[in-house]
PQR file of N, CA, C, O and H, with PARSE charges and radii, in Angstrom:
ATOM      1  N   UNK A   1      -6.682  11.476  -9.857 -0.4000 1.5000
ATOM      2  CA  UNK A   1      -6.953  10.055  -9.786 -0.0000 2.0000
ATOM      3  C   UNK A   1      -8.420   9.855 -10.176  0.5500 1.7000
ATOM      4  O   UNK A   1      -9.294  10.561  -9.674 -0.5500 1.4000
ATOM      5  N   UNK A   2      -8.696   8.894 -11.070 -0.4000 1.5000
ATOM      6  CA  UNK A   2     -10.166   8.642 -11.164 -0.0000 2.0000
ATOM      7  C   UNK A   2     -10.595   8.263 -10.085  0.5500 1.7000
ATOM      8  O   UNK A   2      -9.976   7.780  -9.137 -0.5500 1.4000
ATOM      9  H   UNK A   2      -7.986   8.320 -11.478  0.4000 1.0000
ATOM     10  N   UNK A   3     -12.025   8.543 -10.244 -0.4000 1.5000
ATOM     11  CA  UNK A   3     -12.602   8.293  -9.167 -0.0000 2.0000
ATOM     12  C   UNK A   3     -13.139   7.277  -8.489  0.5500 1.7000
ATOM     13  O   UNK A   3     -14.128   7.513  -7.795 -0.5500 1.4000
ATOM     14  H   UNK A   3     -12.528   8.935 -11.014  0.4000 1.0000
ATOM     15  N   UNK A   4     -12.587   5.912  -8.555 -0.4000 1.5000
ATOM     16  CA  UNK A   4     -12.926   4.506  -8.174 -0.0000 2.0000
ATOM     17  C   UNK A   4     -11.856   3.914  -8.107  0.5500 1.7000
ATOM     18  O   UNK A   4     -11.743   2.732  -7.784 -0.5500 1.4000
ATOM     19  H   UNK A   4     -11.784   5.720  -9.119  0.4000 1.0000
ATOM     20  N   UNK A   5     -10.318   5.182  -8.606 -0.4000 1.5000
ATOM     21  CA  UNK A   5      -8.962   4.244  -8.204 -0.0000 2.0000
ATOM     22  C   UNK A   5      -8.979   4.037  -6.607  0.5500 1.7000
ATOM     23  O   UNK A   5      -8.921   2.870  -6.222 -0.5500 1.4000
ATOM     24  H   UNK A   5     -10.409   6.143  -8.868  0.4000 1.0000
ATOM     25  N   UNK A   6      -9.045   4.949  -5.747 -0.4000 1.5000
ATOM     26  CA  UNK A   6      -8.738   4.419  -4.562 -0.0000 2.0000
ATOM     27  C   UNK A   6      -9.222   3.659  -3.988  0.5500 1.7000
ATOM     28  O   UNK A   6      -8.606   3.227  -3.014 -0.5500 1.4000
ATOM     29  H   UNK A   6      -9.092   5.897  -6.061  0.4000 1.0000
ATOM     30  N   UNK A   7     -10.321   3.212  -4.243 -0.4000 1.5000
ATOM     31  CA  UNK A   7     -11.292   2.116  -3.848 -0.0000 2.0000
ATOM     32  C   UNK A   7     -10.754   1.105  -4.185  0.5500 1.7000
ATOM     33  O   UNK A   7     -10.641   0.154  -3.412 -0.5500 1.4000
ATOM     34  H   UNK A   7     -10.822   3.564  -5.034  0.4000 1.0000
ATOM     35  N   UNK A   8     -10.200   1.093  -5.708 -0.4000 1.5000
ATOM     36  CA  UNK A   8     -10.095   0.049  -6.606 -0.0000 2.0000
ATOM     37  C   UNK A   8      -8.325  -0.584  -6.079  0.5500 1.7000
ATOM     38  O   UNK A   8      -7.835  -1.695  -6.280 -0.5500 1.4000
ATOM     39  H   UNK A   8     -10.292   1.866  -6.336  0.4000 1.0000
ATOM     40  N   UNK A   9      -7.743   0.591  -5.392 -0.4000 1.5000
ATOM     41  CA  UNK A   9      -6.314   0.127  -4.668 -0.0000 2.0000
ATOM     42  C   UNK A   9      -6.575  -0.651  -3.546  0.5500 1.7000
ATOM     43  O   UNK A   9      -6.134  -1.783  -3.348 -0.5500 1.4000
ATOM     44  H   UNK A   9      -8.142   1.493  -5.229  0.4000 1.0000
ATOM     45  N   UNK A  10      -7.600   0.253  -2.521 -0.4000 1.5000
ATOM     46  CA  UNK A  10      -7.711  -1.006  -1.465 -0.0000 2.0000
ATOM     47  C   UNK A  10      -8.399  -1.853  -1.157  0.5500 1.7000
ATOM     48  O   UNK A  10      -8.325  -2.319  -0.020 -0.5500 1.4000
ATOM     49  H   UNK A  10      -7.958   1.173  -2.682  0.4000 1.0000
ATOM     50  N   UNK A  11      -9.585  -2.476  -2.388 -0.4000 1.5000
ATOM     51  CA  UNK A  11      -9.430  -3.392  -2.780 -0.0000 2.0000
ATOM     52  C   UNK A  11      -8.790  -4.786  -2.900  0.5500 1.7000
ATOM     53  O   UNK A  11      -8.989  -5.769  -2.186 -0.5500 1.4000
ATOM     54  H   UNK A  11      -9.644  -2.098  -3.312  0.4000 1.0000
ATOM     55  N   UNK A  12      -7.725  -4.610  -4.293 -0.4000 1.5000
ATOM     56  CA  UNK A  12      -6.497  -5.121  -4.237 -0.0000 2.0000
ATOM     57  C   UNK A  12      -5.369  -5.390  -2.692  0.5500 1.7000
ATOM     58  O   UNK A  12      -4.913  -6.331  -2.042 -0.5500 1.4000
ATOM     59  H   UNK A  12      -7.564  -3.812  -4.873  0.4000 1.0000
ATOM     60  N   UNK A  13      -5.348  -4.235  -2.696 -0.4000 1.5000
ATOM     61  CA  UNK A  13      -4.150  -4.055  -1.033 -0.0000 2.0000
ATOM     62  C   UNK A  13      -4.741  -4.936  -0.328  0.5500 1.7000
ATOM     63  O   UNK A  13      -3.924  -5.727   0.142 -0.5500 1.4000
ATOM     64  H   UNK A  13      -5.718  -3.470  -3.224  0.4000 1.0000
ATOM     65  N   UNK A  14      -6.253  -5.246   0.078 -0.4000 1.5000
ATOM     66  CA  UNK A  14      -6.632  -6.334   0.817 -0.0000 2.0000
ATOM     67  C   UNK A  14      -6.538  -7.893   0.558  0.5500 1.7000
ATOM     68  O   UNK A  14      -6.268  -8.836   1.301 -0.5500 1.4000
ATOM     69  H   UNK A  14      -6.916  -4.603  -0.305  0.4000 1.0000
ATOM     70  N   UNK A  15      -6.840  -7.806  -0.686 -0.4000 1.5000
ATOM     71  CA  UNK A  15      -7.372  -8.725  -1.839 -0.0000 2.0000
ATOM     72  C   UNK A  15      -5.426  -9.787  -1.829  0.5500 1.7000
ATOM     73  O   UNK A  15      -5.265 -11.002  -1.717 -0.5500 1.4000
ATOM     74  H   UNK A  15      -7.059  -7.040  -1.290  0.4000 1.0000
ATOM     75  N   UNK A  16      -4.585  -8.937  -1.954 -0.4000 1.5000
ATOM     76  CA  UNK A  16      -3.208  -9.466  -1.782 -0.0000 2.0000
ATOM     77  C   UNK A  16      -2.564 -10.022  -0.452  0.5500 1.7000
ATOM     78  O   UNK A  16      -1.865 -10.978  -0.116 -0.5500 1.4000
ATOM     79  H   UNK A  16      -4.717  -7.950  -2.045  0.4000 1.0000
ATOM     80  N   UNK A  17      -3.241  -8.785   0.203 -0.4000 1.5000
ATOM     81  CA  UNK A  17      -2.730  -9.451   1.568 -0.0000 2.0000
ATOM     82  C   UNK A  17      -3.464 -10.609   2.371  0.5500 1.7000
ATOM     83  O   UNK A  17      -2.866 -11.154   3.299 -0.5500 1.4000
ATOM     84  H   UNK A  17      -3.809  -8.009  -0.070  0.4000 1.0000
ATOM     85  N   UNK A  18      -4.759 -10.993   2.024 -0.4000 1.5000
ATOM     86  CA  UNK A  18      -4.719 -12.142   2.490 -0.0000 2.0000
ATOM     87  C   UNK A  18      -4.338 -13.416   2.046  0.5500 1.7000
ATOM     88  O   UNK A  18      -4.645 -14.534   2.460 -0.5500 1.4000
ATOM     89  H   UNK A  18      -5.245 -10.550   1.271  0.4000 1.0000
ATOM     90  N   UNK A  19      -3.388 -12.931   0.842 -0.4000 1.5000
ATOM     91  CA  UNK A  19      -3.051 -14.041   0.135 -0.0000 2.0000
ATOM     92  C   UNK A  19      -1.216 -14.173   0.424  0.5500 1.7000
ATOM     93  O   UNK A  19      -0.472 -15.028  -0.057 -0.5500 1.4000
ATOM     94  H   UNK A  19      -3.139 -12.023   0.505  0.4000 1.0000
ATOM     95  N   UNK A  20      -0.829 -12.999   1.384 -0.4000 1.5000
ATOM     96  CA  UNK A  20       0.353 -12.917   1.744 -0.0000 2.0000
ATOM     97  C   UNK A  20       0.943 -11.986   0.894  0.5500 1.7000
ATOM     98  O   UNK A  20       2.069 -11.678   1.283 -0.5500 1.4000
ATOM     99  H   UNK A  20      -1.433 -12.305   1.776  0.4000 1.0000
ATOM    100  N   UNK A  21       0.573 -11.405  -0.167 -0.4000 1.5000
ATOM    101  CA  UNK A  21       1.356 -10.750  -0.913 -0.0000 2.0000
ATOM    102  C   UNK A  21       1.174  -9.442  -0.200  0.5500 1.7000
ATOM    103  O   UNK A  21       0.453  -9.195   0.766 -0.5500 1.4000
ATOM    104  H   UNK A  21      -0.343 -11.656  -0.483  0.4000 1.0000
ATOM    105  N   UNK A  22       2.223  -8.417  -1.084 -0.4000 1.5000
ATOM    106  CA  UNK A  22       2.174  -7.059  -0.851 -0.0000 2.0000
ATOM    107  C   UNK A  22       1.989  -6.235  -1.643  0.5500 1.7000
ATOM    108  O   UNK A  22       2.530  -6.308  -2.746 -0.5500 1.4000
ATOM    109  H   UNK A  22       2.809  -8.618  -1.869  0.4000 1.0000
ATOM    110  N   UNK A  23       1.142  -5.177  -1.291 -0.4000 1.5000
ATOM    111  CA  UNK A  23       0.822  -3.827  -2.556 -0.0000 2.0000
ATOM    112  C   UNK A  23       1.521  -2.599  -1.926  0.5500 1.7000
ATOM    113  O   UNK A  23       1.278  -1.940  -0.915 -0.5500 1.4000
ATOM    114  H   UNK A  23       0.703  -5.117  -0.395  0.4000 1.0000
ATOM    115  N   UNK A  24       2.529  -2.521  -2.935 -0.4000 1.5000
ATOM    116  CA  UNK A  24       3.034  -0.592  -1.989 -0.0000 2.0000
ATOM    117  C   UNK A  24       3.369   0.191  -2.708  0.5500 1.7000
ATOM    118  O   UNK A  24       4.406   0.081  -3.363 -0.5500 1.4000
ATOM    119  H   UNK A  24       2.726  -3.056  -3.757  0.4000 1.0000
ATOM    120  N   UNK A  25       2.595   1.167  -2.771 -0.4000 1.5000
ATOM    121  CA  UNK A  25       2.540   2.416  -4.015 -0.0000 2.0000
ATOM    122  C   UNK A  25       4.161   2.811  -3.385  0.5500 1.7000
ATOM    123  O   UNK A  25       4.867   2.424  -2.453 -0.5500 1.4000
ATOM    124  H   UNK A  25       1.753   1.256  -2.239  0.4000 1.0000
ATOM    125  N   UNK A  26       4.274   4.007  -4.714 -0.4000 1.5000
ATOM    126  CA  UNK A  26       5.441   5.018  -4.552 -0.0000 2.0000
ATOM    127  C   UNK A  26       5.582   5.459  -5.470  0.5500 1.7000
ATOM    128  O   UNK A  26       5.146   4.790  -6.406 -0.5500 1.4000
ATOM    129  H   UNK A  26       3.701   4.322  -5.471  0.4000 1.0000
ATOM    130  N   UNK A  27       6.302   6.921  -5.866 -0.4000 1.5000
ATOM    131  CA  UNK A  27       6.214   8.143  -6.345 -0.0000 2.0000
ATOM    132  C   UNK A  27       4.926   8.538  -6.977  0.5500 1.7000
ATOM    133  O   UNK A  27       4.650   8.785  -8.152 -0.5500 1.4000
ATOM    134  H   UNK A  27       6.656   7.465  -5.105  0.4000 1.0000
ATOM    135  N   UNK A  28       4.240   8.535  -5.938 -0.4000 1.5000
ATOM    136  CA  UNK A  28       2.656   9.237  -6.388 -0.0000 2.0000
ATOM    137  C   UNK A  28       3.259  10.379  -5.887  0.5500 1.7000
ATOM    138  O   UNK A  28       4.260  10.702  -5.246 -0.5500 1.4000
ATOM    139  H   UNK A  28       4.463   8.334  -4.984  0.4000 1.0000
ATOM    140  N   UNK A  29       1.571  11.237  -6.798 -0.4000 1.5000
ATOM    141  CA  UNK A  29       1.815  12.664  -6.713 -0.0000 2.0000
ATOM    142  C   UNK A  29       1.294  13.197  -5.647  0.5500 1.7000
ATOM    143  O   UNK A  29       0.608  12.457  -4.942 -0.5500 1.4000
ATOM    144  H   UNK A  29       0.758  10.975  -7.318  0.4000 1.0000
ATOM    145  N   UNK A  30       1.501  14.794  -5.195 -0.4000 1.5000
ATOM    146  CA  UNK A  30       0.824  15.429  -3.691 -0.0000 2.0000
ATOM    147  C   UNK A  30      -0.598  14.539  -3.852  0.5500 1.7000
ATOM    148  O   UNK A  30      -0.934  13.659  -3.059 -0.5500 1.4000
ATOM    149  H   UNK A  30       2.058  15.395  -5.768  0.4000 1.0000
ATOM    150  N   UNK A  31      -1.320  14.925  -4.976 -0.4000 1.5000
ATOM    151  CA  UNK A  31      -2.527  14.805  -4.886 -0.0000 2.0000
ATOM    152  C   UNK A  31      -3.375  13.335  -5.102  0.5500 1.7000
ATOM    153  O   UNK A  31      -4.604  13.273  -5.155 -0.5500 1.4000
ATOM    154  H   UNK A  31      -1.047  15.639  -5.620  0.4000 1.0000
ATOM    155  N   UNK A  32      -2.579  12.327  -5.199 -0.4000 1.5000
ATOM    156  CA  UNK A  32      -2.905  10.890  -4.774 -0.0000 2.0000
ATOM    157  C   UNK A  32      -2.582  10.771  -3.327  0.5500 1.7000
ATOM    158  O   UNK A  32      -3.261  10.030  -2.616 -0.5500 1.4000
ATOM    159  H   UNK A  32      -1.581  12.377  -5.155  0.4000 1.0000
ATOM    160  N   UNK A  33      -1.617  11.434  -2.864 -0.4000 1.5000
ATOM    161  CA  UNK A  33      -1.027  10.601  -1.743 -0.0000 2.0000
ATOM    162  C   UNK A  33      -1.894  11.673  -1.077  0.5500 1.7000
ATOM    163  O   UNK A  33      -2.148  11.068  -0.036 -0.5500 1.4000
ATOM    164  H   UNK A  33      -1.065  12.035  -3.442  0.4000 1.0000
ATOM    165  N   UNK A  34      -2.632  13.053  -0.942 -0.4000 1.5000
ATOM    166  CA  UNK A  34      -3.188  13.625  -0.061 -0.0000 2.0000
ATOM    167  C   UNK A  34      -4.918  12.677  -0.034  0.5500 1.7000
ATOM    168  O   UNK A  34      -5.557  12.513   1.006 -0.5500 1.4000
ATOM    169  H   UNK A  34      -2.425  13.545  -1.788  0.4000 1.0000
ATOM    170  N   UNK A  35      -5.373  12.176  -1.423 -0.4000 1.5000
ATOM    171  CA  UNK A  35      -6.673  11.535  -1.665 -0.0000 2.0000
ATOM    172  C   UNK A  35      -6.830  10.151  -0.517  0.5500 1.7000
ATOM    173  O   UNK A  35      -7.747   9.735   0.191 -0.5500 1.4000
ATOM    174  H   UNK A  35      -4.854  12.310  -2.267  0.4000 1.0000
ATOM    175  N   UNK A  36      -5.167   9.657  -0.824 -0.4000 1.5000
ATOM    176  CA  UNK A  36      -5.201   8.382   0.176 -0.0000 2.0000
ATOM    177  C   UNK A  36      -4.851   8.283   1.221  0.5500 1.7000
ATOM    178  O   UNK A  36      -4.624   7.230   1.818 -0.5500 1.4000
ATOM    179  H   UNK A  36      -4.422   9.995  -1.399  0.4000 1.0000
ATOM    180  N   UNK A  37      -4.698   9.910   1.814 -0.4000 1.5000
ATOM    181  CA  UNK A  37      -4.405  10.018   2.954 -0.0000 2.0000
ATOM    182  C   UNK A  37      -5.694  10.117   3.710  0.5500 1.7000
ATOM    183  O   UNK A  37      -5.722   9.695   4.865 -0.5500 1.4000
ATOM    184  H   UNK A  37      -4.882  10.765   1.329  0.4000 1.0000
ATOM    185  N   UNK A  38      -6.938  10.723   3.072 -0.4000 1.5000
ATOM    186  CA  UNK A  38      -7.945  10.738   3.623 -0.0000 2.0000
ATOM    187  C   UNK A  38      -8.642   9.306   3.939  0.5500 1.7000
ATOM    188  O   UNK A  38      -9.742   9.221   4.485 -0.5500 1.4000
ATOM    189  H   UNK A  38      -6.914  11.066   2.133  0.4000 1.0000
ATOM    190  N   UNK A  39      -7.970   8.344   3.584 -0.4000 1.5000
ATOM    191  CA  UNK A  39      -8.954   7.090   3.659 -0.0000 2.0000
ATOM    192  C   UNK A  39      -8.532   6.530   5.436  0.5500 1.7000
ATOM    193  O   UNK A  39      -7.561   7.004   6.027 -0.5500 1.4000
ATOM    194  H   UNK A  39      -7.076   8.413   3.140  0.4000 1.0000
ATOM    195  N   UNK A  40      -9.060   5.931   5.794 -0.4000 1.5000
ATOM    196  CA  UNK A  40      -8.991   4.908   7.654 -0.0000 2.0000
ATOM    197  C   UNK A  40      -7.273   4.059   7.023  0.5500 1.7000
ATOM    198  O   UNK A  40      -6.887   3.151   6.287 -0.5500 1.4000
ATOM    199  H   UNK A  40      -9.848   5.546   5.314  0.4000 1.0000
ATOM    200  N   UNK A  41      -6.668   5.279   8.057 -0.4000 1.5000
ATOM    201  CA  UNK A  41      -5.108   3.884   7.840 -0.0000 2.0000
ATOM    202  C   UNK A  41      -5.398   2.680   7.671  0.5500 1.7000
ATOM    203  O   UNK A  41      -4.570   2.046   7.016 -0.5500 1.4000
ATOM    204  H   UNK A  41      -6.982   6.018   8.654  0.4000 1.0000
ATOM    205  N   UNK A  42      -6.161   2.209   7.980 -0.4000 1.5000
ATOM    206  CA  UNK A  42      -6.305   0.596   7.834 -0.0000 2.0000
ATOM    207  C   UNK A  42      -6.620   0.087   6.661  0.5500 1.7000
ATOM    208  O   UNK A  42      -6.227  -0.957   6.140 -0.5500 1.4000
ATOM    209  H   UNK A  42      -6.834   2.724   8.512  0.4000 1.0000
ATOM    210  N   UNK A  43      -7.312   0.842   6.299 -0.4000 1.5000
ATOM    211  CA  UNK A  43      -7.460   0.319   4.454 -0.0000 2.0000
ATOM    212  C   UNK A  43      -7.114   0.682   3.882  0.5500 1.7000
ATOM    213  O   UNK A  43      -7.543   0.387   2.766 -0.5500 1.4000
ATOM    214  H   UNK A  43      -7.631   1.690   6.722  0.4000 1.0000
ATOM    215  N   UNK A  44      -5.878   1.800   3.949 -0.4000 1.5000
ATOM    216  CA  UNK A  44      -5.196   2.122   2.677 -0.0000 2.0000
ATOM    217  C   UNK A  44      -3.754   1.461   2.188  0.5500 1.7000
ATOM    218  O   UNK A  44      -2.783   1.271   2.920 -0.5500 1.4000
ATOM    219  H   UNK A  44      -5.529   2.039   4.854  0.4000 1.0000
ATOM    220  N   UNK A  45      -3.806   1.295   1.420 -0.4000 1.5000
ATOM    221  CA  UNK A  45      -2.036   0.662   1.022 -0.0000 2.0000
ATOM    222  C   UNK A  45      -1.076   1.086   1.452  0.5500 1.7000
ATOM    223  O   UNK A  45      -1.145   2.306   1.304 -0.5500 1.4000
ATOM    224  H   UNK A  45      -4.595   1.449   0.826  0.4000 1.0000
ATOM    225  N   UNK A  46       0.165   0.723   2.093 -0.4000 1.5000
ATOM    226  CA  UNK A  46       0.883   1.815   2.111 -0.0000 2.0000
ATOM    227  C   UNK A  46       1.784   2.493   0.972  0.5500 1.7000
ATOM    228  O   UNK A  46       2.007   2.002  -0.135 -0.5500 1.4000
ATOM    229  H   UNK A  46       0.221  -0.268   2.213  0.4000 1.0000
ATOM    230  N   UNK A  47       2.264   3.732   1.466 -0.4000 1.5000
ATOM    231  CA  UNK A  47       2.825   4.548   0.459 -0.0000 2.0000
ATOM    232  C   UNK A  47       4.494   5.028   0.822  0.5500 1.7000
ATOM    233  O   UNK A  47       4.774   5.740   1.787 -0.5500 1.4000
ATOM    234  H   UNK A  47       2.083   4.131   2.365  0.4000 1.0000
ATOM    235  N   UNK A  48       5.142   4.680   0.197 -0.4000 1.5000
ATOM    236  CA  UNK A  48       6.716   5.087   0.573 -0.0000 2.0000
ATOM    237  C   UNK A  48       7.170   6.102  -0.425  0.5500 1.7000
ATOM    238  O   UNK A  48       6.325   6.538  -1.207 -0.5500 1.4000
ATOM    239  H   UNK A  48       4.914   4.102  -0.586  0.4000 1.0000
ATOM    240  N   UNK A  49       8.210   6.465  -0.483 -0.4000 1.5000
ATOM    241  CA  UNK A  49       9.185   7.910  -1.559 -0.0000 2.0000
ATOM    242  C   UNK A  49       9.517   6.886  -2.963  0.5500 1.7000
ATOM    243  O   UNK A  49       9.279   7.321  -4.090 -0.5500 1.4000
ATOM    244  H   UNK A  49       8.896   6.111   0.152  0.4000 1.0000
ATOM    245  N   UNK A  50      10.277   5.026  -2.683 -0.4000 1.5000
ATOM    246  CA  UNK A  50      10.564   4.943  -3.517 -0.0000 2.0000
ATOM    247  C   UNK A  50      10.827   3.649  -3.978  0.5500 1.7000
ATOM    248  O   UNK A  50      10.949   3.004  -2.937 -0.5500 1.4000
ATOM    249  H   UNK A  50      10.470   4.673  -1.768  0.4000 1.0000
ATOM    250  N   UNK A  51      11.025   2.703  -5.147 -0.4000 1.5000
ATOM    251  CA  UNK A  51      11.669   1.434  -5.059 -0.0000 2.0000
ATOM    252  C   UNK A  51      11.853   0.836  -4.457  0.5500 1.7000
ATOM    253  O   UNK A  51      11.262  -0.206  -4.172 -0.5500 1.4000
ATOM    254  H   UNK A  51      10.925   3.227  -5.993  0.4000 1.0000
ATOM    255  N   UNK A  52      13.375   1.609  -3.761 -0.4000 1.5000
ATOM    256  CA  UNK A  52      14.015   1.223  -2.506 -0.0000 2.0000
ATOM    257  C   UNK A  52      13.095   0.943  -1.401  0.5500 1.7000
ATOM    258  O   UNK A  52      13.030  -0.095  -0.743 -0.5500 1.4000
ATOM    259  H   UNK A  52      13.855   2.455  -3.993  0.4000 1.0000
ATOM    260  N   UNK A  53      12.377   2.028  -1.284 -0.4000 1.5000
ATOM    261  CA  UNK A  53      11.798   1.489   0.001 -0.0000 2.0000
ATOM    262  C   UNK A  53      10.945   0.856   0.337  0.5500 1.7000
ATOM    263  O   UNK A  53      10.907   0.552   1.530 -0.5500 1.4000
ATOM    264  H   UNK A  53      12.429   2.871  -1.819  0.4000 1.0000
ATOM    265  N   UNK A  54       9.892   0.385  -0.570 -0.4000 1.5000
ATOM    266  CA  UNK A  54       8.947  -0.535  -1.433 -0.0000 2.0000
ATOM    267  C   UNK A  54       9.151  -1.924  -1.126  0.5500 1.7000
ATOM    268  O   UNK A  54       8.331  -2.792  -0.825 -0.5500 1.4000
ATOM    269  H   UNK A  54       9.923   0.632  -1.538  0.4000 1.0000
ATOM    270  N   UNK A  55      10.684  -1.982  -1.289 -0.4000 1.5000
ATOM    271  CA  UNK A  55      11.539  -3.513  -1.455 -0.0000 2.0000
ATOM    272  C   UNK A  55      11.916  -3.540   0.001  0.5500 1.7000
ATOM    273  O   UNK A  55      11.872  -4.680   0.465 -0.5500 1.4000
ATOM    274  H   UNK A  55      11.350  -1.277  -1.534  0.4000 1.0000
ATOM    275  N   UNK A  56      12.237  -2.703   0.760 -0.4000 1.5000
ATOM    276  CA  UNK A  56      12.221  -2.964   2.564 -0.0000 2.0000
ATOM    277  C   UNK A  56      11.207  -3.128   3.296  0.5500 1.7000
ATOM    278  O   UNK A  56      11.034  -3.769   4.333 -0.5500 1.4000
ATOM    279  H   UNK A  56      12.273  -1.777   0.383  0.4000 1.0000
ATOM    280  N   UNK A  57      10.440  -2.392   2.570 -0.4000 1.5000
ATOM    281  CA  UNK A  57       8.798  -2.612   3.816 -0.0000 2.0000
ATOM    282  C   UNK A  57       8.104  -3.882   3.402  0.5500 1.7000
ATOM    283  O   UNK A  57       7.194  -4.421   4.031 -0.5500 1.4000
ATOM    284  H   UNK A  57      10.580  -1.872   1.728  0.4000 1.0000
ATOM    285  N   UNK A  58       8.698  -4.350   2.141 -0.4000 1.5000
ATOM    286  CA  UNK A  58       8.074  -6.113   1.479 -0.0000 2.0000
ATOM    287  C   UNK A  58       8.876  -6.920   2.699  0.5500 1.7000
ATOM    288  O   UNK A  58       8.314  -7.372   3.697 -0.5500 1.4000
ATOM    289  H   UNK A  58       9.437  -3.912   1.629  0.4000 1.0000
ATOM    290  N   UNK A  59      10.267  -7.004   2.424 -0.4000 1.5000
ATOM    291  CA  UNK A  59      11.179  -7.123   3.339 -0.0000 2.0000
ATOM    292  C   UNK A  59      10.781  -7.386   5.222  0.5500 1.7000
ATOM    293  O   UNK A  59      10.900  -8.393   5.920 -0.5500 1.4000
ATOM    294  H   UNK A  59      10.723  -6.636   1.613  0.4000 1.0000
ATOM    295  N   UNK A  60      10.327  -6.092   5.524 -0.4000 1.5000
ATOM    296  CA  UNK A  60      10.213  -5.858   6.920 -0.0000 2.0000
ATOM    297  C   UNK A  60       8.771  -7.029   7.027  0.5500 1.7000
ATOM    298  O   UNK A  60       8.768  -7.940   7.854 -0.5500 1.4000
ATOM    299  H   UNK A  60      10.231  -5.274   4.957  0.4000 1.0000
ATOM    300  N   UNK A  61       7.592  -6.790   6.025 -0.4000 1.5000
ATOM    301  CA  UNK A  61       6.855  -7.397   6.505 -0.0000 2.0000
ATOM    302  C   UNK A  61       6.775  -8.870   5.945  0.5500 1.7000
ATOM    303  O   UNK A  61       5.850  -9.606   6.289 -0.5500 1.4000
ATOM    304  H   UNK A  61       7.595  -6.049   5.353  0.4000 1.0000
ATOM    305  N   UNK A  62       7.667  -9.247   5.158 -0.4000 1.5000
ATOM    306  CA  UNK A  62       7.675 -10.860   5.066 -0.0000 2.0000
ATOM    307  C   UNK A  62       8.233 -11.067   6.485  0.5500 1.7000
ATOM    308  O   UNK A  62       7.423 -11.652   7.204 -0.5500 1.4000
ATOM    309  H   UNK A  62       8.418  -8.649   4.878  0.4000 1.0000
ATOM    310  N   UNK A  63       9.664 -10.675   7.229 -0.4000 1.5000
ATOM    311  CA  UNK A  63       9.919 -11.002   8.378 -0.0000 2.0000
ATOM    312  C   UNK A  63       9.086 -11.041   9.363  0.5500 1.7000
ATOM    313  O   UNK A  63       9.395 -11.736  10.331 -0.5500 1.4000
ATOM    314  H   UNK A  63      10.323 -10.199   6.646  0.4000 1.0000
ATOM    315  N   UNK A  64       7.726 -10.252   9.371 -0.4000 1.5000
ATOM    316  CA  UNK A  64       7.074 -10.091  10.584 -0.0000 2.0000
ATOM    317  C   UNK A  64       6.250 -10.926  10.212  0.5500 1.7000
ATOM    318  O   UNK A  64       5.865 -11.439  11.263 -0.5500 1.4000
ATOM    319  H   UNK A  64       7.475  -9.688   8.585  0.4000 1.0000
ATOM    320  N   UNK A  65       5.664 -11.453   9.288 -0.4000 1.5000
ATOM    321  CA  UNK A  65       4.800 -12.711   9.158 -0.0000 2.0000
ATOM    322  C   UNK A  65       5.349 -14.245   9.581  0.5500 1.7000
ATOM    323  O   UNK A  65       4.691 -15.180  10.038 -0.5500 1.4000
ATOM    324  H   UNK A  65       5.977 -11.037   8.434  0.4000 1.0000
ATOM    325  N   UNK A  66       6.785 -14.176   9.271 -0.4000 1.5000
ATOM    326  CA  UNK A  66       7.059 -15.351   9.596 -0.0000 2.0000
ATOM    327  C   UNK A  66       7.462 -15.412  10.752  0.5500 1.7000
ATOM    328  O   UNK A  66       7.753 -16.580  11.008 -0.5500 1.4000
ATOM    329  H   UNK A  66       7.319 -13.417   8.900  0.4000 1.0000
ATOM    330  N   UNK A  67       7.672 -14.588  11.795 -0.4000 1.5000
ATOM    331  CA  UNK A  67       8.173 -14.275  13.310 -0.0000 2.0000
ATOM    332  C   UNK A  67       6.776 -15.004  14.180  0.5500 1.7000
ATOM    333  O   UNK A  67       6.757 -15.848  15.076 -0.5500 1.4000
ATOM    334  H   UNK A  67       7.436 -13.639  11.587  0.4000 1.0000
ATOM    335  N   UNK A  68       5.486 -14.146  13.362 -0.4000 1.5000
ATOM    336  CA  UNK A  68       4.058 -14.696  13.485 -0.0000 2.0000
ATOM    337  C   UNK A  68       3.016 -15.397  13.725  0.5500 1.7000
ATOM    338  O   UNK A  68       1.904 -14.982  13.398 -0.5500 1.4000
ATOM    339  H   UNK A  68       5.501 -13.460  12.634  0.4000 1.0000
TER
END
């Protein structure tokens, strides 16, 4: 990963979510997902296996915003 992508993801990941949207990586490689594992859970995007699951955790958290 260059070296200002992960910055440059949560960034964005913030940058969306206060606008309600969602950012959610998937099929990154060991070595993105070990880079963004090192960052404070809180600022990193999250990361799922796939599509599918991308489209549930949008899912899960539109429901929990509007419960909110």
């Amino acid at each position: 990963m260059p070296p200002n992508a992960a910055e440059l993801l949560t960034f964005y990941y913030h940058k969306l979510h206060k606008h309600g949207m969602n950012l959610v990586l998937c099929h990154v490689s060991q070595a993105v997902q070990q880079e963004l594992d090192s960052l404070v859970p809180a600022l990193r995007p999250p990361i799922v296996n796939n599509l599918l699951d991308a489209e549930l955790f949008c899912q899960q958290e539109h429901s929990t915003r509007r419960t909110a």
